[in-house]
C-alpha positions in Angstrom: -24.3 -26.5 7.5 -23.4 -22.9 6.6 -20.8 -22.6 4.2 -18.2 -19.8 4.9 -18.1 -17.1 2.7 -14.1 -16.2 2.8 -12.7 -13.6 0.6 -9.2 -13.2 -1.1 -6.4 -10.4 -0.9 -3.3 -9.8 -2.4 -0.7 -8.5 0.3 2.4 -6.5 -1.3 4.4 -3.9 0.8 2.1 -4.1 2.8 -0.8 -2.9 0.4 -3.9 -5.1 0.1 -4.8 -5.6 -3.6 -7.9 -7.9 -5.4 -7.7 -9.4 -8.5 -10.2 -7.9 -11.5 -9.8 -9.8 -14.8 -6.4 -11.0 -14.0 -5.0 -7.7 -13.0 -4.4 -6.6 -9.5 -6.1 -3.6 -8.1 -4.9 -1.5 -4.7 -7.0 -1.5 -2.3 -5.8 0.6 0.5 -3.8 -0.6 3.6 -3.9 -4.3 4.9 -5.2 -4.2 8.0 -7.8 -1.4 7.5 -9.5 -3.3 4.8 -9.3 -6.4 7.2 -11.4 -4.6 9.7 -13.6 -3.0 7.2 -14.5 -6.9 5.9 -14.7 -7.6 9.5 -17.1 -4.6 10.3 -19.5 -4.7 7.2 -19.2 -8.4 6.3 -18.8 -10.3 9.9 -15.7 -11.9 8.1 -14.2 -14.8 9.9 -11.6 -15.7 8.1 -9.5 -14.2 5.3 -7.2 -15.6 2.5 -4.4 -13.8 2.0 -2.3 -14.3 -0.8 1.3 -13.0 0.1 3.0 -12.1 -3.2 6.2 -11.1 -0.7 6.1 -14.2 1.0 5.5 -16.0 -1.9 9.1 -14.7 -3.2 10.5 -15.4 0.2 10.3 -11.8 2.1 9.2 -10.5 5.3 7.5 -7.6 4.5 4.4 -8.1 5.6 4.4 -10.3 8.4 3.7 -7.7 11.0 0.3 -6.9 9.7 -0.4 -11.5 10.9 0.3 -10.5 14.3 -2.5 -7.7 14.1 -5.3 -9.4 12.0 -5.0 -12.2 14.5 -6.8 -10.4 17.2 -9.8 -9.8 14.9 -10.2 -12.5 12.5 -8.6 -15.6 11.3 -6.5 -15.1 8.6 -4.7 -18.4 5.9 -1.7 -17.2 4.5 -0.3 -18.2 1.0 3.4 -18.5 1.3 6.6 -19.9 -0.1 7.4 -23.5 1.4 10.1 -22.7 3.8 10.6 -22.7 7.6 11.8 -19.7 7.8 8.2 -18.2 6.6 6.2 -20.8 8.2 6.6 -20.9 12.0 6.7 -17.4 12.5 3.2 -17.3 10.9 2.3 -20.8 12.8 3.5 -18.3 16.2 0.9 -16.1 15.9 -1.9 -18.5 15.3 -2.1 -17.7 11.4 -3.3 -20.4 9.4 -0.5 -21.3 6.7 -1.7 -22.5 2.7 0.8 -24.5 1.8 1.0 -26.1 -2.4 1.3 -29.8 -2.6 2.6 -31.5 -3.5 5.9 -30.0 -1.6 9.4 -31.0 -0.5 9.3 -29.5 2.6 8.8 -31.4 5.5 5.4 -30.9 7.3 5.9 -33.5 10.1 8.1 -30.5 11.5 5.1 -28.3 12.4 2.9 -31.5 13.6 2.0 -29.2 16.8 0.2 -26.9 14.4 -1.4 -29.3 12.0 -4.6 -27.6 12.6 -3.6 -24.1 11.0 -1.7 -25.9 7.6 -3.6 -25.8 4.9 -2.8 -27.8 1.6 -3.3 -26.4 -1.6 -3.9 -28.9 -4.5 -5.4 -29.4 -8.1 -8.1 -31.7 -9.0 -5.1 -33.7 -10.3 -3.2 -34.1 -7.6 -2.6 -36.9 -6.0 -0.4 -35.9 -2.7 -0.8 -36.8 -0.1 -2.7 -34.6 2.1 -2.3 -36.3 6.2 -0.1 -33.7 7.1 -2.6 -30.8 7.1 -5.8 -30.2 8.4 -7.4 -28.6 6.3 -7.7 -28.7 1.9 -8.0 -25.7 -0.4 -9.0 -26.7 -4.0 -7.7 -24.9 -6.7 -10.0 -26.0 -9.4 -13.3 -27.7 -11.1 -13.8 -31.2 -9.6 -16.8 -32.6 -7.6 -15.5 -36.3 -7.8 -12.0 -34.7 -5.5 -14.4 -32.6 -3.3 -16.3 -35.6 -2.6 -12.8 -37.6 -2.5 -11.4 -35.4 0.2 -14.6 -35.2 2.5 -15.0 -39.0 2.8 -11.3 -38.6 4.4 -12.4 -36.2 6.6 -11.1 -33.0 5.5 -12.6 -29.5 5.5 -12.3 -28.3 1.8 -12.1 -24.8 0.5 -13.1 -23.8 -3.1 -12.9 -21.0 -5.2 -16.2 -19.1 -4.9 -17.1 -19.6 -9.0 -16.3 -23.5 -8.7 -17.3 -26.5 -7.4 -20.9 -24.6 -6.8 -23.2 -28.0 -6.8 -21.6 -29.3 -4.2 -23.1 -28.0 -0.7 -20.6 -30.0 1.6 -17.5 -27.6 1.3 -16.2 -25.7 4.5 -15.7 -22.3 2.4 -15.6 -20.6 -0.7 -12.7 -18.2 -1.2 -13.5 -14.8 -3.7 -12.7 -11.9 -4.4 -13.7 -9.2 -1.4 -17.7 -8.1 -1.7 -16.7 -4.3 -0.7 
């Protein structure tokens, strides 16, 4: 099984940034560096942290509705309807944190694009979403969540013995 190689952007004003030693650096507009990942990398899929979103705007939720045609793209947002379904609409994949308050039986017609977010600690429960991102160092919970049948993403400098994951997320190779 080929692992997916998928890499992270910071959306804000509609800017993409990536992350260098904890600081965030521009990296032109959104949906061009999409399509340049797309182009030079065959990118599939994309994870996006929203920082907008994340504080409960907008702003940005055009550029979904274009990356859509070209690529998949998982979104990390603020738990709130009002953010999710118009990202769900367009066929976006949503990252949601767990454990959460918010009430993902709601969107049971898109399970398939939510996308929990949890740390090796966590012990939510994870039914409604398809698919598990895993914010942190722990082959016992990658091994955990495969045996019930999830497809887990991990950050691209972790988890790196285990050969089962669906994707590693990192920063863009550009």
């Amino acid at each position: 099984m080929t692992i997916l190689s998928v890499p992270r952007i910071y959306i804000k004003g509609k800017t993409a940034y990536k992350k260098q030693l904890g600081t965030l650096k521009p990296m032109g507009n959104a949906i061009k560096i999409a399509k340049r990942l797309r182009e030079r990398l065959g990118t599939e899929l994309i994870h996006i942290v929203d920082l907008d979103a994340l504080a409960g705007k907008k702003t940005n939720y055009d550029i979904y509705d274009h990356l859509t045609f070209i690529m998949y793209v998982q979104v990390e947002v603020k738990p709130d309807p009002k953010l999710i379904k118009p990202l769900l609409a367009v066929g976006a994949r949503v990252v949601i944190e767990m454990p959460t308050k918010l009430d993902l039986a709601q969107f049971e017609d898109n399970k398939r694009l939510l996308v929990g977010k949890i740390t090796p600690r966590s012990k939510s429960s994870l039914d409604e979403v398809y698919d598990v991102y895993l914010d942190g160092e722990s082959e016992a919970k990658v091994k955990e969540l495969i045996k019930n049948k999830k497809r887990v993403f991990v950050n691209k400098d972790q988890n790196k013995k285990n050969t089962k994951v669906f994707g590693r997320i990192g920063p863009p190779e550009l």
